[in-house]
N, C-alpha and C positions, 0 to 999 in steps of 0.2 A: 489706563495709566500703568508703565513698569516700571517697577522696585528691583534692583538689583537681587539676586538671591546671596542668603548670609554664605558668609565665607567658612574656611576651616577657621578652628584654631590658631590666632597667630603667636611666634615666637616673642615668649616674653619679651626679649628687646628689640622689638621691632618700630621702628622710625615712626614718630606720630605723622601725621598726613597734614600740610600747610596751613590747613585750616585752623586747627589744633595748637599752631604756635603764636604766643601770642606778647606782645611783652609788659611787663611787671608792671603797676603805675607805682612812680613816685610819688615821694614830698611827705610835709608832716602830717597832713593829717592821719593818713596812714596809720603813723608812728605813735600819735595821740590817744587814738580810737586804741590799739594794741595797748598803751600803757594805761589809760584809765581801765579797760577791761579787766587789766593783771590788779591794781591798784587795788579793783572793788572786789578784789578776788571772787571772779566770774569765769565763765566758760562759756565759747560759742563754737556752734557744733563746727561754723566756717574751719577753726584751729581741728577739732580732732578726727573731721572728715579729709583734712587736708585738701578743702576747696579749692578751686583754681581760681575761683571769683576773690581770693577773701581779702588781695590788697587792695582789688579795686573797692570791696565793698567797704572796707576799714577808712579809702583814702575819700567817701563819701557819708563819712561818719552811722555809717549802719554795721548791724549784724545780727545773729541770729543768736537768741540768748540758749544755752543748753541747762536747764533747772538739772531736780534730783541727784548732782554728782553728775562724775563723769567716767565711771562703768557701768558698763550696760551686762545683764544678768542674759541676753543672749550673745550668740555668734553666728550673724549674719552675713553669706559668703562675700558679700560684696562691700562691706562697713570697715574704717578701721578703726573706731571706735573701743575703749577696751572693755576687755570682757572679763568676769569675774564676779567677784563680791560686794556688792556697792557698801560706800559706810551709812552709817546714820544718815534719813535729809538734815540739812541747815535751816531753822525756823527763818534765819535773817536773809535768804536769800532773794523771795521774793522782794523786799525794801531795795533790796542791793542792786536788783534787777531794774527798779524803776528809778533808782537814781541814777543811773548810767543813763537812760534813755532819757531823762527828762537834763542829763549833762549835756549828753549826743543831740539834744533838741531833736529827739528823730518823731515826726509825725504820722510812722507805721511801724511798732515795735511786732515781732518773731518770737516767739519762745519756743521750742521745741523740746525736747527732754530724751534721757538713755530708757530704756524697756527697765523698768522694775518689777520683774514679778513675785518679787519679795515681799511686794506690799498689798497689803487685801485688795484697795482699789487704784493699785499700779499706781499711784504718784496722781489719781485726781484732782484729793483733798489742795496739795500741794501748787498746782497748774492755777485754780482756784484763788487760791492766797494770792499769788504770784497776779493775776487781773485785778483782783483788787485792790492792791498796792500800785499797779500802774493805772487806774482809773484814779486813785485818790493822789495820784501825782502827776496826773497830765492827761492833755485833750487827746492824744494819740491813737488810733484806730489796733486794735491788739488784732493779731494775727494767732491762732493757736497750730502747733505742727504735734498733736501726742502721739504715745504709741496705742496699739490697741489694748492698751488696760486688759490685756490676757481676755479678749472676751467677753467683757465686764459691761452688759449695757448699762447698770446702772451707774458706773463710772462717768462713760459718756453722758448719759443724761444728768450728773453730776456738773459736767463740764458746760453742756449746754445752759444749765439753767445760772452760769457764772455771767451768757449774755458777751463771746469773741462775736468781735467783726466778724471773724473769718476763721471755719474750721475745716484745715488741711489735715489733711491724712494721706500717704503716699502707699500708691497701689505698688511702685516699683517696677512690676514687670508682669508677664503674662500668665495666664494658669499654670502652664506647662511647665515652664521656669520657677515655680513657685519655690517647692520643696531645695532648690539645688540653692535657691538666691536667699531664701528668707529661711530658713528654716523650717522643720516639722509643727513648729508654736504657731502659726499662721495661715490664716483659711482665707484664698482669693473671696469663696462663698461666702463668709463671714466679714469681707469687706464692705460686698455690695450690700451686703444686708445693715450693716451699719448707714450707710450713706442713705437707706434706704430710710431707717430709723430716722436720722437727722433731719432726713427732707418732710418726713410725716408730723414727727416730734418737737423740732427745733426752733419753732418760731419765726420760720424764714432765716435763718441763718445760712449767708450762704457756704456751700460746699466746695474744697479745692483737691485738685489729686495731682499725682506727679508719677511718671514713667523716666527710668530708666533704658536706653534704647543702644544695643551690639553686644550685648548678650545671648544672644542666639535666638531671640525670638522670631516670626516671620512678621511683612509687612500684616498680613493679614487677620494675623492674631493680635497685634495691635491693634487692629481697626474693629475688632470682635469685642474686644473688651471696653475701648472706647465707647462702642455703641452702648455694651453693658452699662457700663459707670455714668454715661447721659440720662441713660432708662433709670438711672438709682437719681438720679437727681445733683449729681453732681456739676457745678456753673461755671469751673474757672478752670484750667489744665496747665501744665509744662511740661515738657517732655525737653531728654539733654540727652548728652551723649557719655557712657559708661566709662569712667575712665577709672584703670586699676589702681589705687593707693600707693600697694606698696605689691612686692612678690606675693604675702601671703593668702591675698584676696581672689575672686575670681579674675582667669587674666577677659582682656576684652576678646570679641569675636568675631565683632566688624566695627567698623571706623565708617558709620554715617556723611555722607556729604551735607553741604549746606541747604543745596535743592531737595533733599529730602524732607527735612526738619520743616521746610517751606512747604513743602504738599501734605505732608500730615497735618499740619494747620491749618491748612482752607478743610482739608476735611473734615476735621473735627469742626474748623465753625459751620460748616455746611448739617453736622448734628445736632447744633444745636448750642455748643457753649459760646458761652456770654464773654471770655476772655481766655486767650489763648498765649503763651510763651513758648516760642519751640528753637529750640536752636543748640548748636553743640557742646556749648559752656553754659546755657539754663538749668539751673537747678530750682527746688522747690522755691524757696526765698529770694530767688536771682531777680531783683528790680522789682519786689512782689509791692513796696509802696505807690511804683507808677501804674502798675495792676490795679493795684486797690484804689487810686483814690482816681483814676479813669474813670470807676465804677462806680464815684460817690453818688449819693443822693444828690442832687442839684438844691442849695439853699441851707443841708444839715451836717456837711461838710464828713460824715463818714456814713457807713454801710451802702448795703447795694439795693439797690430799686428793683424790682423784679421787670425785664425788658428793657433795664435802663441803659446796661455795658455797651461801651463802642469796644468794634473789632480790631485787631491789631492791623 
């Protein structure tokens, strides 16, 4: 099978490719979802990643909750998330988290959060809180997206023993790309071995990860790491297509086709994962409630059965 080879560099304002164009959804609910959000003064990473999904996902009454504030204490090439000094956490955040989801009646809440390393165990305590408040307010299957708690297994196992449906963690991108995209604070190695942890430690908890893809990595090193990240135990994947923020970010490097995003996904389930999302506007959270509950238990209406998932 042949993969186009990555392109140069292209100029910052160069034409997205038809695929890429897409148009806005209307109507209230949209506008609902956005105004209750502002109301409960919340943040969703959809607003500070400047998602392309986020009208559609706002005009379907979802999103992606962003905890701990909204600066993030790195600066990661490809985020536009801001960077700086976080304030204080909000003790009332979590509550504020599950009342919105139990407003939005949404039956797979997201929460993800900004990298705190300001804090001994990076914002666990807090993620923590944050499940328990939407456990004691609704049937809702939680989705967890953290960062790596600076390396912090017992964070993680902090996390896990809170008992998410589903723990995401996003790989982003390939070894090679590591240092340029995520920073020197992050270890591809210390991924896997987390995921690793998870799959040993976690009580069956399943594992989710996410790629960023036109960054200049090759098809192959994609498919290198994929193998890896199956081998750590990881069951659910998406892969999307990179797209620049804003100028200051990385710019993209190639503009994936539709038929690509399509053959990396029979491959990856030909590895072995149990649910697969791949396409040029998937992002980690993009439709992750019709993922998840594809995957339900048959009779307990949430988590995953081990061999249970149908393929895309």
């Amino acid at each position: 099978m042949t993969f186009p080879a990555p392109e140069p560099p292209p100029p910052r304002n160069r034409t997205l490719p038809r695929w890429l164009k897409r148009n806005v959804p209307k109507g209230s609910s949209a506008h609902s979802t956005a105004r209750l959000i502002e109301q409960l003064g919340l943040q969703t990473v959809c607003q500070h990643a400047r998602c392309p999904n986020r009208m559609e996902c706002y005009s379907r009454k979802t999103a992606t909750f962003l905890i701990l504030g909204n600066t993030c204490t790195r600066n990661c090439g490809f985020c536009n998330v801001r960077t700086g000094s976080p304030e204080a956490i909000d003790p009332d955040e979590p509550y504020r988290v599950a009342e919105a989801a139990v407003r939005l009646d949404l039956r797979h809440v997201v929460v993800t959060c900004v990298t705190r390393d300001d804090l001994s165990d990076g914002g666990a305590d807090h993620f923590c809180r944050t499940i328990a408040a939407l456990r004691e307010a609704t049937d809702a299957t939680i989705e967890v997206l953290p960062s790596d708690f600076g390396g912090n297994l017992a964070a993680v196992d902090r996390l896990i023993a809170a008992r998410p449906d589903v723990y995401n963690y996003n790989t982003e991108t390939v070894p090679r790309l590591y240092r340029n995209v995520r920073g020197s604070k992050v270890d591809y190695r210390w991924t896997l071995s987390m995921f690793r942890h998870i799959d040993r430690c976690g009580n069956n908890i399943p594992t989710k990860t996410g790629m960023m893809l036109g960054l200049g990595e090759t098809i192959a090193e994609v498919l290198d790491s994929l193998a890896e990240l199956r081998a750590a135990g990881v069951r659910m994947l998406t892969l999307g297509q990179y797209l620049q923020p804003s100028p200051r970010q990385m710019p993209v490097v190639r503009y994936l086709e539709p038929t690509e995003f399509d053959r990396l996904a029979s491959m990856a389930r030909a590895m072995g994962y149990r649910r697969v999302a791949a396409g040029p506007f998937v992002r980690s959270s993009y439709h992750t409630a019709d993922m998840m509950h594809a995957c339900a238990v048959p009779g307990k209406g949430k988590g995953l059965a081990p061999g249970s998932c149908r393929m895309l």
